[in-house]
C-alpha positions as CSV (number, residue, x, y, z in Angstrom):
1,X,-43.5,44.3,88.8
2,X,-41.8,47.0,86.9
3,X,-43.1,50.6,87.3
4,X,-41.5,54.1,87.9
5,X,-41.2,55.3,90.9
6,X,-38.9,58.9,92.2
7,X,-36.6,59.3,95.1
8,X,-39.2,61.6,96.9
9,X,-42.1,59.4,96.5
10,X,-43.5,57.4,99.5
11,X,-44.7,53.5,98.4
12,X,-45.7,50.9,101.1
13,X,-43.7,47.9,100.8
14,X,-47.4,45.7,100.7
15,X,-48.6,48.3,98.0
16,X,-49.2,46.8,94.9
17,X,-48.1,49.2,91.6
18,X,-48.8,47.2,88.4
19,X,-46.3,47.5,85.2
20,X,-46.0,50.8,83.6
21,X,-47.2,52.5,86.6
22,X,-45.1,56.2,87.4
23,X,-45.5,56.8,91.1
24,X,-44.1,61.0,91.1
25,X,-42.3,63.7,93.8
26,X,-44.0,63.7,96.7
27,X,-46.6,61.3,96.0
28,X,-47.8,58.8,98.5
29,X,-49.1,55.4,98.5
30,X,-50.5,53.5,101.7
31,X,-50.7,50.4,102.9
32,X,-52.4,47.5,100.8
33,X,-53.0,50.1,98.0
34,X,-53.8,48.5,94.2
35,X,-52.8,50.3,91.4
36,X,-53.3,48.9,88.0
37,X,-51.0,48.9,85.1
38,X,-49.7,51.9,83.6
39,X,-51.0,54.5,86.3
40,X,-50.1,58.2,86.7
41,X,-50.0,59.1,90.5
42,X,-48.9,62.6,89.8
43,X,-46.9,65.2,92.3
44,X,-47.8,65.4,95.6
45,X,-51.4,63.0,95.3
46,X,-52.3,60.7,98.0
47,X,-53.6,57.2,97.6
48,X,-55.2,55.9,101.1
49,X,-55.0,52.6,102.6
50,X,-56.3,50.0,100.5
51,X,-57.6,52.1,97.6
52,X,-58.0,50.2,94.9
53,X,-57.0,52.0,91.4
54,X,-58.1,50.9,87.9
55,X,-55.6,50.5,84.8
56,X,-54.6,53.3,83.0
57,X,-55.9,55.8,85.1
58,X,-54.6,59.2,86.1
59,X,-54.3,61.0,89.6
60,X,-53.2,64.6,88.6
61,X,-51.1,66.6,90.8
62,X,-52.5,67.1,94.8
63,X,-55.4,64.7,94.2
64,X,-56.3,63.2,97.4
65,X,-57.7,60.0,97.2
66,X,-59.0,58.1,100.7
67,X,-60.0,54.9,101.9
68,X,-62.1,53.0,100.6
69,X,-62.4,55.0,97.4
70,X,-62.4,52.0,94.1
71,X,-61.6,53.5,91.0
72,X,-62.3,51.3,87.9
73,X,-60.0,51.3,84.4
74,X,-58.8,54.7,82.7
75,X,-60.2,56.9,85.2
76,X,-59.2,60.5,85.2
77,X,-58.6,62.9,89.1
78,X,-58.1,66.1,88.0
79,X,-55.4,68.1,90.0
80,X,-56.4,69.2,93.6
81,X,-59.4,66.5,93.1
82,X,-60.6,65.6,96.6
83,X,-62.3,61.9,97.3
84,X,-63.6,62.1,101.1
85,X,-64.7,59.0,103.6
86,X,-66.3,60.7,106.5
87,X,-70.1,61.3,106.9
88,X,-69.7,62.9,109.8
89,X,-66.2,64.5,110.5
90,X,-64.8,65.3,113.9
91,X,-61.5,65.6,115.4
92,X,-62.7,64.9,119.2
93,X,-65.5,62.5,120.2
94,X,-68.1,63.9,122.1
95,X,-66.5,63.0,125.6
96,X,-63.5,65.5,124.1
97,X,-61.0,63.0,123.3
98,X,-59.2,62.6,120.3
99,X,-60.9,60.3,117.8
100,X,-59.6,57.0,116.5
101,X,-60.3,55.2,114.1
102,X,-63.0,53.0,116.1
103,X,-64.6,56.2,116.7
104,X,-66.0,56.5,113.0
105,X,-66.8,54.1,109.8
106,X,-65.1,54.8,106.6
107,X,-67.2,55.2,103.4
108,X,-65.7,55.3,100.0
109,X,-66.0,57.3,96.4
110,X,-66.7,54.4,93.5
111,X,-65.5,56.0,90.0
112,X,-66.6,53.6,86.7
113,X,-64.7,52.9,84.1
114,X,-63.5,56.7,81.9
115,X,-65.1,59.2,84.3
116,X,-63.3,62.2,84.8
117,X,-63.4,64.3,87.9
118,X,-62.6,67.7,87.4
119,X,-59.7,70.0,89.1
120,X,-60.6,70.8,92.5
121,X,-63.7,69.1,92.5
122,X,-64.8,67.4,96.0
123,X,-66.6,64.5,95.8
124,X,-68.5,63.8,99.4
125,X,-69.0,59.9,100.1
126,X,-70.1,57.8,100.1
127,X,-71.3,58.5,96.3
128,X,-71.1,56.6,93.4
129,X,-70.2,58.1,89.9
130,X,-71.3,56.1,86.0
131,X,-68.9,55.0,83.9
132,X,-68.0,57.8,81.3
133,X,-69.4,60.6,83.5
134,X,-67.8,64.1,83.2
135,X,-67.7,66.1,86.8
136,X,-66.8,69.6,85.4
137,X,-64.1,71.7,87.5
138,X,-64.8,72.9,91.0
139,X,-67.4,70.8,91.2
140,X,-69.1,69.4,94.6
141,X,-70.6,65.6,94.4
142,X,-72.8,65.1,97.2
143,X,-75.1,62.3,95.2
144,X,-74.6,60.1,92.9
145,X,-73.9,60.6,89.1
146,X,-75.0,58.1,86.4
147,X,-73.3,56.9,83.6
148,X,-72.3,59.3,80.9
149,X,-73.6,62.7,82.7
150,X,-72.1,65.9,82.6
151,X,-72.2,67.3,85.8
152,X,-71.4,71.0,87.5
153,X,-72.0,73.0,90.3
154,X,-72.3,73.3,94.2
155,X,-74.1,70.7,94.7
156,X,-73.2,69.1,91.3
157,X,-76.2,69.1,89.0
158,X,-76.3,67.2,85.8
159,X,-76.4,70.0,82.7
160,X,-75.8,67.5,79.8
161,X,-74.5,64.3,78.5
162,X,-71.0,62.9,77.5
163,X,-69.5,60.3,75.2
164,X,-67.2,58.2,75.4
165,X,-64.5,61.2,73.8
166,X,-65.5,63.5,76.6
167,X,-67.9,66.2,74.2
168,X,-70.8,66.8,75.0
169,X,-73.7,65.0,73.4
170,X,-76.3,66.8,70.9
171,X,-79.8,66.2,71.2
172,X,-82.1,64.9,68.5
173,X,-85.4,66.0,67.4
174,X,-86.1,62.2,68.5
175,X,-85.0,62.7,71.8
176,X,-81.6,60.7,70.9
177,X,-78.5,62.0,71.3
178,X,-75.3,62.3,68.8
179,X,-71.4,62.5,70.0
180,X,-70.4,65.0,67.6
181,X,-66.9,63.2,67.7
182,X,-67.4,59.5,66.4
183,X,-71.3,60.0,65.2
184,X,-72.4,57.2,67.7
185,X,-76.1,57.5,68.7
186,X,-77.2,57.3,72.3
187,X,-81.1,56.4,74.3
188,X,-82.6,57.7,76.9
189,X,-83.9,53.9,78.5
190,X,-85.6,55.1,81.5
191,X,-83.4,57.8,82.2
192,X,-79.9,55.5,81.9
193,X,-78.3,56.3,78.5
194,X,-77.8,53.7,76.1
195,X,-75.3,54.0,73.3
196,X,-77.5,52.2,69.9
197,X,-75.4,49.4,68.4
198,X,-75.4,49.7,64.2
């Protein structure tokens, strides 16, 4: 495979970096990793053990990104972006010794396809977020988010919904909703939004 990767950056031999992919200073990729083609792993981002990392996406700068996290196509980790795996964090186990990793079970962030997580948003597993789905900056994720909302806050509340171009979508006197970029019409079908085919 082909990809760019620089001097600074840490890449496990077994990780697996598809064509097109830059891999930037200080970034680090574990063990059994997957990234698609053409992703950014910006400066300084971590990508855990055996994360797996959808075409095209984006890991901005200081994004941290843990096991067993599964990112689909052309997702977008805004800078400082946290994606946790620990219901129930502690650095001891009860009896005072350090804790291992048979001491805890790892649960993992799933991102659909074109969601965008904003800059120093947290998202707390395990939670699932829609394809399409915008979580505005700051943000913390503590359920899960369906496709196309907008959603902001501590805890993360949904405020709107997105298109596929990221805008915010207008609401009808119908109850239908136009993405004031392309025109496209959108349903409510029991509260999952539907984009209507012409």
């Amino acid at each position: 495979m082909s990809y760019r990767k620089v001097d600074s950056a840490d890449v496990a031999d077994d990780a697996m970096i598809g064509d097109g992919s830059s891999i930037w200073h200080l970034a680090q990729v574990r063990e059994g990793a997957v990234l698609g083609e053409q992703v950014i792993v910006g400066r300084g981002a971590y990508i855990g053990t055996g994360v797996h990392v959808g075409a095209r996406s984006k890991i901005q700068n200081y994004a941290l990104v843990y096991e067993p996290a599964r990112l689909a196509e052309g997702v977008f980790i805004g800078p400082a972006v946290v994606l946790t795996n620990d219901t129930y964090p502690r650095a001891i186990t009860p009896e005072g010794g350090l804790k291992s990793a048979d001491d805890w079970v790892a649960v993992g962030v799933e991102i659909g396809t074109g969601a965008a997580i904003g800059a120093r948003s947290v998202c707390v597993a395990p939670v699932t977020i829609g394809a399409w789905a915008i979580v505005a900056a700051g943000s913390v994720v503590t359920r899960d988010i369906p496709a196309h909302a907008l959603v902001a806050g501590v805890p993360a509340r949904q405020i709107g919904w997105v298109g596929e171009h990221g805008r915010r979508l207008l609401e009808q006197a119908d109850g239908s909703f136009i993405c004031p970029v392309s025109g496209n019409r959108y349903t409510l079908v029991e509260d999952t939004l539907k984009k209507v085919e012409a």
